[in-house]
DONU-165024 format. One record per atom (N, C-alpha, C, O): x, y, z. Coordinates in steps of 0.05 Angstrom, whole numbers, plus 5000, padded with zeros to 4 digits. Layout:
BEGIN
XYZ...
END
This chain:
BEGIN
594963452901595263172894596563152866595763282847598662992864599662942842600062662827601462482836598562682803597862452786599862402768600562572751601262132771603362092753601161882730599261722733602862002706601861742676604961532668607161632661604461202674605861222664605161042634603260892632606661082619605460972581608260802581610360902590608160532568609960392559609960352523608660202509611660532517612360592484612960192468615060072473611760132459613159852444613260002415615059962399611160182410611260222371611260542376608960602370611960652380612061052376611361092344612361002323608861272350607461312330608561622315609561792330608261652293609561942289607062082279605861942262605762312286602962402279603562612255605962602249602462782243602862992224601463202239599063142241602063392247600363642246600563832230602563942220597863872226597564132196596464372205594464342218597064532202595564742209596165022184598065002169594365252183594865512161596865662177598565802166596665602205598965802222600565662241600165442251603065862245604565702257606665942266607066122250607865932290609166182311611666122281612865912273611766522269611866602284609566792282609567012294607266682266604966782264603466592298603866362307601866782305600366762334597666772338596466972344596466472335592566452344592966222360594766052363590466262373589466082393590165742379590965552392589665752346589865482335592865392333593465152333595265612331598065562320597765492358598265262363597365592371598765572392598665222410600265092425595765172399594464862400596864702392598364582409597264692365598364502347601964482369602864282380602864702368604964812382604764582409606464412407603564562426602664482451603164242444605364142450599964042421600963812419604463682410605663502421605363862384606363672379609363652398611063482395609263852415611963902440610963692463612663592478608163632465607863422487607963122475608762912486606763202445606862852439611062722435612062502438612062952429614662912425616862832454618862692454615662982478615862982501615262652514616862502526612462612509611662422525610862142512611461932524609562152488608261962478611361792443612561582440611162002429611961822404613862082389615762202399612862102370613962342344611762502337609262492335613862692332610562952319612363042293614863032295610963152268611663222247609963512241607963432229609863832245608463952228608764072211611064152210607164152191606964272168604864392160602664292159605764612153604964932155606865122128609065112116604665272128605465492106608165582111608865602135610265682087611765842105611466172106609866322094613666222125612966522131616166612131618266492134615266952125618767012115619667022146618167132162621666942153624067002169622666812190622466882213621966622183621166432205623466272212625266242195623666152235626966002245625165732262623665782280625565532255624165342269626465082286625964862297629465252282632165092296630865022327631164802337629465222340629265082366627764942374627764862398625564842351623564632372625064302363626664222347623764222381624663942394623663692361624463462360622163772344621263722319621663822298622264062299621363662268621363792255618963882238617263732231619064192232617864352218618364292193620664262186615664272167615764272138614464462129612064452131615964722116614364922108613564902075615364822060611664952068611064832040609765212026608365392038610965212002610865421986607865652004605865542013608065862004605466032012606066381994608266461985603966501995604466821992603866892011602066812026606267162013605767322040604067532041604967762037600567452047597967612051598267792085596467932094600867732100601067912124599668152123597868202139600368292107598268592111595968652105594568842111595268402087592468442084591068312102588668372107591968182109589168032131590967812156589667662169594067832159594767772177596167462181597467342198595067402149596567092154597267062125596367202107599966762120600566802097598166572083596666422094598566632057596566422039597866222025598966262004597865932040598565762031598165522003596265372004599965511983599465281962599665061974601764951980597064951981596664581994596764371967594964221960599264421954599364211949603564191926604764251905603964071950606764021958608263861952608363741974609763741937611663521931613363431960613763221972613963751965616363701989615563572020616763432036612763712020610663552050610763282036611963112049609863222019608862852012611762762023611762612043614362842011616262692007617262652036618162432043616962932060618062912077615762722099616662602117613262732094610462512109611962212099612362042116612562162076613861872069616361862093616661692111617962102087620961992102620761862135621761662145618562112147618762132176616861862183616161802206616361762166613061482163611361522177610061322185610861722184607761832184605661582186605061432167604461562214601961462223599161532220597161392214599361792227596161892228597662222221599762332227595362302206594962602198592462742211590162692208593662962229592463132249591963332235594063442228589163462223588863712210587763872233586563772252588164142229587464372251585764522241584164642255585664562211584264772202581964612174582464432158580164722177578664552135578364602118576964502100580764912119581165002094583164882075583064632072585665092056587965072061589164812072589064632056590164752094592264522105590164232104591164012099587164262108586364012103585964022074583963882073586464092050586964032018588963842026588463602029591663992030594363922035594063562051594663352040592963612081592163282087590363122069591062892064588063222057586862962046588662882022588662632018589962992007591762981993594462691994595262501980595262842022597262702037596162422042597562232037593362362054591262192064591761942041592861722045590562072017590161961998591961851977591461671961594361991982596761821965598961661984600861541975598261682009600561572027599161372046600361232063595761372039594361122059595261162086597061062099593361372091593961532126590761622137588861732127591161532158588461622165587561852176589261862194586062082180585862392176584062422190581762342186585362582216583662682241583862952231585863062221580663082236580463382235579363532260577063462263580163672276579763872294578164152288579264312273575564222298574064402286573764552303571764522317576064822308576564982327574565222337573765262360573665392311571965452310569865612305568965422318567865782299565865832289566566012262566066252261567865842239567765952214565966052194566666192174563265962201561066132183560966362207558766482208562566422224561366702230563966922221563967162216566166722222569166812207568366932179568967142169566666732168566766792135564867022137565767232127562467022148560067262146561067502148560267702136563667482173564967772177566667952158567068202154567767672145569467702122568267792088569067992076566667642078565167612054562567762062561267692082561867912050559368062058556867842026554467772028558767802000555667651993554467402000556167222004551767322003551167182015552466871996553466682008552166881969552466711943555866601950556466391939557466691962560666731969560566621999562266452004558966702017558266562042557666252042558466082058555966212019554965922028556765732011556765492014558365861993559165681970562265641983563665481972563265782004565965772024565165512044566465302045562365572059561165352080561465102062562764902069560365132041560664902028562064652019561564422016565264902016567164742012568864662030570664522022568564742066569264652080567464472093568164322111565464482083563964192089564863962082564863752096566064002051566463712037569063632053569663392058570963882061573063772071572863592094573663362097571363782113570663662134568563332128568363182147567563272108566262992109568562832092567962612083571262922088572562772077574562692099576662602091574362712116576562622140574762362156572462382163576362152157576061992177574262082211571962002216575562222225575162272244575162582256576762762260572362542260572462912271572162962297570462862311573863122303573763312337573363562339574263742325571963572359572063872368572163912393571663732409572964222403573964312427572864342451573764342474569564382438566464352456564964192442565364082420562764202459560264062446559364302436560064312413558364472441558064812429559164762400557364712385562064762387563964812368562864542349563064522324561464292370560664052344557764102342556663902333556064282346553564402350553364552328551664522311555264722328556065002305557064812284556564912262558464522282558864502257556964302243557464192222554264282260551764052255549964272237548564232218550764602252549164762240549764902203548565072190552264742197552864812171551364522154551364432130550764472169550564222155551963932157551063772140553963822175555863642179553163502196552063622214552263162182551163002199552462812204551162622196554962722215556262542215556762582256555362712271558662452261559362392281561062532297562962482281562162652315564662762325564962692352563162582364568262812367568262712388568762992401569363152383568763092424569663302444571863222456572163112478573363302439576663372456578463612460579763752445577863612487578263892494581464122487583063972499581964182485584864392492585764402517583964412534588864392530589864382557589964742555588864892537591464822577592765022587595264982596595964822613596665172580599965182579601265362600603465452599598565392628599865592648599465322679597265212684601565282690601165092709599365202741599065422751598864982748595664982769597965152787599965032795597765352792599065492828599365872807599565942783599066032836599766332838602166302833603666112835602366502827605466682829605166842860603266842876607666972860608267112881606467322883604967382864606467482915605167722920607467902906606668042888609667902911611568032911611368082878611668312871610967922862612267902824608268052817607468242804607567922828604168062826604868362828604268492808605968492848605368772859606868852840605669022827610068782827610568872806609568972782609569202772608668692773606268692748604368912741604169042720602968942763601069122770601469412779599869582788604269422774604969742793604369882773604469812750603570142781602370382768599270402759598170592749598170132767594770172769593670162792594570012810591670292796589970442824588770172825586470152816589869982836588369772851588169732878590069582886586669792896586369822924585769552936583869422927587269412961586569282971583369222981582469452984581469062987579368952989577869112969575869202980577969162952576769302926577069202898578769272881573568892895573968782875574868792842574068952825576668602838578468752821577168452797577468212800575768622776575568432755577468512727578468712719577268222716579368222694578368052660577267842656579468262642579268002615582068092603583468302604582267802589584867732573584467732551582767552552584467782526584667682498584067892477583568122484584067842460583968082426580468182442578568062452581268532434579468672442576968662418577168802398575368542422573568462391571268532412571468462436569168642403566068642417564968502414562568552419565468212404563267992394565067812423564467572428566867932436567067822460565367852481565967782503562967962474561868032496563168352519562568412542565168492499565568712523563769002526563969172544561869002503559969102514558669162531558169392539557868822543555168692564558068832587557269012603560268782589561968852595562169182616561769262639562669242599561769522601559569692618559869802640557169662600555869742606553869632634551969752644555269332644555569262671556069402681554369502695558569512680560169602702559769892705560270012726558670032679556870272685554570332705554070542717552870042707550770102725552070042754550770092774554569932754556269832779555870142789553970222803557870282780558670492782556870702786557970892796553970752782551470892778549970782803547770882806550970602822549670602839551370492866550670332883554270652865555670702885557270472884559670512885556570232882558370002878561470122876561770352867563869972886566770002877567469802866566469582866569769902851570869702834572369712822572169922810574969542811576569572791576669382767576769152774576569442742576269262719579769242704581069452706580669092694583669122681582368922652581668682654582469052634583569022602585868892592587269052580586868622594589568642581588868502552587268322549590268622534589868512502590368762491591168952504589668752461589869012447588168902416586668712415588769052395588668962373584668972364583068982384583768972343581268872336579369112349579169292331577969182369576869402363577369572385575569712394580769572398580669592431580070002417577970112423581770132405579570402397577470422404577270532426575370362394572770382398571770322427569870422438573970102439572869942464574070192479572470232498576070362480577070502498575470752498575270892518574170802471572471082468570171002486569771142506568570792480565670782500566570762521564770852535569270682541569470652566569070952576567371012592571271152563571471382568568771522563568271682580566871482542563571622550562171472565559871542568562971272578561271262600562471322629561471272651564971472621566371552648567271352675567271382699567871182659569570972674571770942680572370792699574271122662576671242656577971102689579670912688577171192709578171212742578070972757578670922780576770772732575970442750577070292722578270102732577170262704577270192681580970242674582270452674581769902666583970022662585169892634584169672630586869952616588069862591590369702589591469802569591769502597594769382596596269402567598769412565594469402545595369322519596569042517597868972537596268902498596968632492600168682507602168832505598868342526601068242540602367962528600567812520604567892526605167662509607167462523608067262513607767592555610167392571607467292583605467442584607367002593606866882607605866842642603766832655608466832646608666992665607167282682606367312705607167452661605667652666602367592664600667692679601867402642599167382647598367212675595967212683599967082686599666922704598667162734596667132749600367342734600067592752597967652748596467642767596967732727594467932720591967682731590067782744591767402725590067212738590367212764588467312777592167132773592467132814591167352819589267322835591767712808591267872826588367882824587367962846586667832807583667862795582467662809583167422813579967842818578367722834576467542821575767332832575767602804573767512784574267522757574867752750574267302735575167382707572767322682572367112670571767552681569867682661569067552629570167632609567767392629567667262590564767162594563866972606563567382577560767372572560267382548558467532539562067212529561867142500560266762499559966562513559766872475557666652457559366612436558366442422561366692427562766722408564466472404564566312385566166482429567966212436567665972430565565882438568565882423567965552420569865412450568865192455571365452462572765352473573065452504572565322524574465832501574265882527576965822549576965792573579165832530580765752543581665912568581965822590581966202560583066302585580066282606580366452623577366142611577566102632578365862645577865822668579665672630581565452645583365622656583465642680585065772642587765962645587566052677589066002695584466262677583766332700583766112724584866152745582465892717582265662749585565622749586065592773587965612734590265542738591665632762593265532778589666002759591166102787587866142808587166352819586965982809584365892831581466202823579666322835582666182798580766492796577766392776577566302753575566452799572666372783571966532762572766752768570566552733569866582707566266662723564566542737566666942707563067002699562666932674563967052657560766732666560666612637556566562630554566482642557366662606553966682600552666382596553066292574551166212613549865922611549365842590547766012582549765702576548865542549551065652526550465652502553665762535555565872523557965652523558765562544558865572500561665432494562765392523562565182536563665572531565565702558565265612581566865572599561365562578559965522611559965212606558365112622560965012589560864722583562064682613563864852616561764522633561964432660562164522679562764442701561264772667561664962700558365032708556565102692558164992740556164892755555865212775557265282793554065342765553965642782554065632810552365512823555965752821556365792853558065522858558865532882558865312846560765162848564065202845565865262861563965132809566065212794566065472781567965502767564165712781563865942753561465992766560265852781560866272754558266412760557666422735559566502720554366332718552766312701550466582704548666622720551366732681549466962671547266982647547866902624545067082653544267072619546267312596547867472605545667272574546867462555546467632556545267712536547067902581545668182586547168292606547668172627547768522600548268832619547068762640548268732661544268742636543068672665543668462682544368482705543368272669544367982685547568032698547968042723549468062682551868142706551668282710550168262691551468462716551568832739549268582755550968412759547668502763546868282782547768182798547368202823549767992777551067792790553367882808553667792830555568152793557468322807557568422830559268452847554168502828553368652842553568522872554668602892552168322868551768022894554567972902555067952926556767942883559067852890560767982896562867872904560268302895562568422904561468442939563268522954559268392953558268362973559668082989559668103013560567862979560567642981563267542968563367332955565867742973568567542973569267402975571067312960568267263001568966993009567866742994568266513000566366852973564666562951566766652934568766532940567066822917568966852907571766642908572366492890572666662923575266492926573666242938574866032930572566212946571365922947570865742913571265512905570065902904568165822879571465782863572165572854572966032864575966022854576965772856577865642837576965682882578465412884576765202867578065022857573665192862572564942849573764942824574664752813573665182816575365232788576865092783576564942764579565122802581865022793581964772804584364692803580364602816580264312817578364202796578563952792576564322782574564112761574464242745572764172729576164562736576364602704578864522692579064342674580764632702583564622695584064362681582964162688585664372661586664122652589564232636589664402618591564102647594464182626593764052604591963892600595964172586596264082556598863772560600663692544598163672582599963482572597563192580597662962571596063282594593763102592591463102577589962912576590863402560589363452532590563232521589363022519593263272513594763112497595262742495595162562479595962792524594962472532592962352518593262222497590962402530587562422523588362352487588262122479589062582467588162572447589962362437588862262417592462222441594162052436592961862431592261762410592461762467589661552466587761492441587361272430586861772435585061642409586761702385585461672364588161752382589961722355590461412348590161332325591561202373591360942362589160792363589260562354586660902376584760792361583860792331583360602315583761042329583961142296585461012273584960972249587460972292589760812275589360522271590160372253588160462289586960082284584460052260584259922239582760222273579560302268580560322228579260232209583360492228583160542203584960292174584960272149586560092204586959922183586059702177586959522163582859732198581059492196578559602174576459502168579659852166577559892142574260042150572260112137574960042172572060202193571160482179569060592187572560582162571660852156571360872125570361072115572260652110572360652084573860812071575960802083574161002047576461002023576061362026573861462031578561522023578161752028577161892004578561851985575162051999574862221982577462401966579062561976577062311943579662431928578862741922576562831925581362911913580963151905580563111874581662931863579363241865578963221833581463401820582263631826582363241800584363451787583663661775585063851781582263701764580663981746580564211773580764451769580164091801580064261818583064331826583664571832584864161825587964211830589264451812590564631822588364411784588864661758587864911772589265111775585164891782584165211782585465361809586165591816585465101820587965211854589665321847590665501860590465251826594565361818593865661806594665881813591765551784590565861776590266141789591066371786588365981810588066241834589566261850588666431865592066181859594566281873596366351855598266471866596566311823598366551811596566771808597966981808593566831806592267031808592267271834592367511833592167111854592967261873596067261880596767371900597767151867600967341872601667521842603667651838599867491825600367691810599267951816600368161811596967911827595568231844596968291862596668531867598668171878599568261895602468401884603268621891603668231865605568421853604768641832606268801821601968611829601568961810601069061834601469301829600369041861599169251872602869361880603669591877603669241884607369321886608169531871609369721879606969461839608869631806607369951821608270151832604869851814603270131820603570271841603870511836603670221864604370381885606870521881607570701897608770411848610370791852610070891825611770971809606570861824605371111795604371221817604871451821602971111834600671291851600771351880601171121886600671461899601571551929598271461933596271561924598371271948595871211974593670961952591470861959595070901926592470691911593870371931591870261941595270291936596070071952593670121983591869951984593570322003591470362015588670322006587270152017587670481984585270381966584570221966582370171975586270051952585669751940585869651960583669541961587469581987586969432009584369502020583269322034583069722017580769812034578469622022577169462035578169691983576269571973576769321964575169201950578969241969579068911961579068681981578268451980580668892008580468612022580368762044582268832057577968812049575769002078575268752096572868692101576768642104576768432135579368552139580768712126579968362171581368272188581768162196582168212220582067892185581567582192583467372168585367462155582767182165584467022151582966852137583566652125579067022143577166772135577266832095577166662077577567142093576867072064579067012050578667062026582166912055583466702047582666462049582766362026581866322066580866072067578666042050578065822040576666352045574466192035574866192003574066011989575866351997577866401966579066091958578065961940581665991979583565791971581765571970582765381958578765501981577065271981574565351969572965171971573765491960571365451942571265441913569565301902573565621899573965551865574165381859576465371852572665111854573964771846573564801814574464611801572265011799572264941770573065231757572965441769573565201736574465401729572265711720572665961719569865521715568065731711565965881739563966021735567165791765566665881787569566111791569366301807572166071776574566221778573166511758573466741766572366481745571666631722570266871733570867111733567566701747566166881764567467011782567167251783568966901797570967121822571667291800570567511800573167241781574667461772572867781764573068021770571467651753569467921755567968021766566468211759568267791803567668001826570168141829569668371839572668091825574868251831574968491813575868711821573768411782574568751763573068931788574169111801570368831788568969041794570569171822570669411818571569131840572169161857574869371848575169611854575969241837579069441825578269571800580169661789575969611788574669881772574970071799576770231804573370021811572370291827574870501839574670741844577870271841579470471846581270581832582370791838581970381804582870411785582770271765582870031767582470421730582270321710584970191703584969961693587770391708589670191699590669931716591669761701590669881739590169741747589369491735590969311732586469481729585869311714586869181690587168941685587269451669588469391650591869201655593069091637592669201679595569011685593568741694593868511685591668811710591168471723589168281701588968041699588168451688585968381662587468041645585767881636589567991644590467831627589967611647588867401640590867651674590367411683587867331694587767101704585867471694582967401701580767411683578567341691
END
């Protein structure tokens, strides 16, 4: 069945999207923003985003324009660049394009930059709360005093926006639990893979060179190999599969984050012969293959706020094992749309167990999938348009009242701490040719994540200068331990 929209344009609204990332840096959130503002430009009005820039970025082919506003390039240390939010050249270019509503993605970083924008250009400021950043920051910041005082300051961000969304009710749950008592709405994310299979023929391709046997249930996961995905419970499922004659094949596609570790426990539990590795896949297409051919697609995370690839999965009629009261399992009805597990090894090797008996629910349940999960990104988008001109009325009838300003004393210490950190980053440059392997060092003991949370929680928590003060002499201590001269170069500026 095919549902036409049709929208009659009298005023085309132009929206702002902000976000810390943007292709040709690649997360679940760049790829969001990416979605909306190609559908709102497509279907509804104008889209405008702005985003950090990044070296050798080319933004000639999208259908919009891109505003990249000053950043340092933190790529090797933690994967994303670190943006200065606060821009002459974004204000000037939000005036030119006349800018309706400001869409923030993130509440670090780019929402400074929006309330900013909010507040000198009389715009009203939607924020999107993608998701679970006090577990981003915990992973990142090991002190607890650095933990709450980051939560903190994306709290204020987040109570300084007009209107808040999130992706689940789960993701506005997680942000009630920092403390946010205000209001939000659940607006979901589309999928950028359309409702139908691919071929047998482009499938068998895809798949050539792995031992996948006809009527021999074939399960699957997609995404960054992290164990807080749940591939543990994972695992060691499919160990007791295997321990009690059960058949089966499992396929891995992703890479990155802890797939090492994830490939070492597969091999001690001697799964090597059922268990298989793709490494991060990045055509489309191909992921579309790896969904059709999978019988069942595996996400027994609590982690998620959203869950997208198991929309991804109903696209090609393929049912989701998902843990009940999880982000993921938000409308899915066990033995309908998704099979519902508790959080345990035990509970799926259960459920697998039942279902590799019982193919024919399988693709039954597959198809509820892809009639009552699925949703494209052009009706996410729809959907969120919709409430953009509510927002937009709501906000010039005065419904939300006057935006919280940034304090200037906090603007000074911002500038402070981004020449602080591009001056460390250019001593760690000088020194790396006095010393062979102190650039390794110092990345180990200074910036021990893999994430982008302790940028964010850095660029939003220093608002005074004697909270700057204190960082700094969490940083000596940190660059004592690997080097004295060192210090003696960064010492002037901290």
């Amino acid at each position: 069945m095919i549902s036409v929209r049709i929208v009659i344009m009298k005023d085309k609204k132009t929206i702002c999207l902000l976000n810390d990332s943007f292709p040709p840096i690649i997360d679940g959130v760049a790829n969001t923003v990416l979605n909306y503002a190609g559908s709102i430009e497509r279907n509804h009005g104008h889209s405008l985003v702005v985003t950090p820039q990044v070296p050798g970025s080319d933004d000639s082919a999208y259908s919009f324009p891109v505003v990249r506003y000053p950043s340092i390039d933190t790529r090797k240390l933690v994967g994303y660049v670190t943006g200065y939010p606060f821009s002459p050249e974004a204000a000037h270019e939000v005036e030119a394009q006349k800018v309706s509503l400001l869409h923030v993605h993130c509440p670090a970083t780019s929402c400074l930059l929006a309330r900013q924008l909010a507040e000198s250009h009389g715009l009203p400021l939607v924020l999107t709360w993608h998701t679970k950043y006090d577990i981003d920051i915990a992973n990142a910041v090991k002190s607890k005093a650095l933990q709450e005082g980051a939560l903190q300051a994306l709290l204020r961000s987040v109570n300084a926006c007009d209107e808040i969304w999130t992706v689940s009710k789960g993701a506005g749950e997680n942000l009630r639990s920092i403390g946010y008592e205000g209001e939000y709405i659940v607006m979901p994310n589309g999928v950028d893979l359309p409702r139908e299979k691919v071929s047998a023929d482009f499938v068998s391709k895809v798949t050539e060179g792995y031992d996948l046997p006809d009527g021999v249930p074939c399960f699957l996961f997609i995404g960054r190999l992290m164990w807080y995905k749940g591939l543990r419970i994972i695992l060691d499922a499919l160990k007791t599969l295997d321990d009690t004659g059960s058949d089966f094949r499992m396929v891995f596609v992703g890479g990155g984050g802890d797939e090492r570790e994830v490939r070492d426990y597969t091999a001690k539990l001697g799964l090597g012969s059922k268990v298989f590795f793709t490494g991060a896949v990045s055509d489309r297409d191909k992921l579309r293959a790896w969904y059709t051919r999978a019988d069942l697609f595996l996400f027994p995370s609590t982690f998620d706020t959203n869950g997208l690839v198991v929309r991804e999965a109903a696209a090609s009629d393929t049912a989701s094992v998902i843990v009940a009261g999880s982000c993921a399992s938000e409308g899915v009805t066990d033995g309908r749309n998704g099979f519902l597990i508790e959080e345990s090894a035990e509970s799926l090797a259960a459920k697998l167990r039942e279902l590799c008996e019982r193919p024919e629910l399988m693709k039954e349940v597959g198809k509820g999938a892809g009639d009552e999960l699925y949703i494209s990104w052009e009706d996410a988008v729809a959907h969120a348009y919709e409430r953009y001109l509510v927002v937009i009325d709501n906000y010039r009838s005065g419904v939300y009242g006057r935006h919280d300003p940034i304090k200037g004393s906090w603007m000074q210490s911002q500038g402070e701490l981004m020449q602080i950190l591009g001056d460390i980053d250019a001593a760690r440059k000088a020194f790396r040719k006095e010393a062979i392997g102190v650039q390794e060092e110092i990345e180990s003991s200074l910036w021990s994540m893999r994430n982008k949370a302790i940028v964010d929680a850095i660029t939003t928590h220093y608002e005074t200068r004697e909270t700057l003060r204190s960082f700094g002499q969490d940083i000596k201590e940190h660059i004592l331990e690997t080097s004295e001269d060192l210090w003696e170069k960064l010492d002037r500026y901290l």
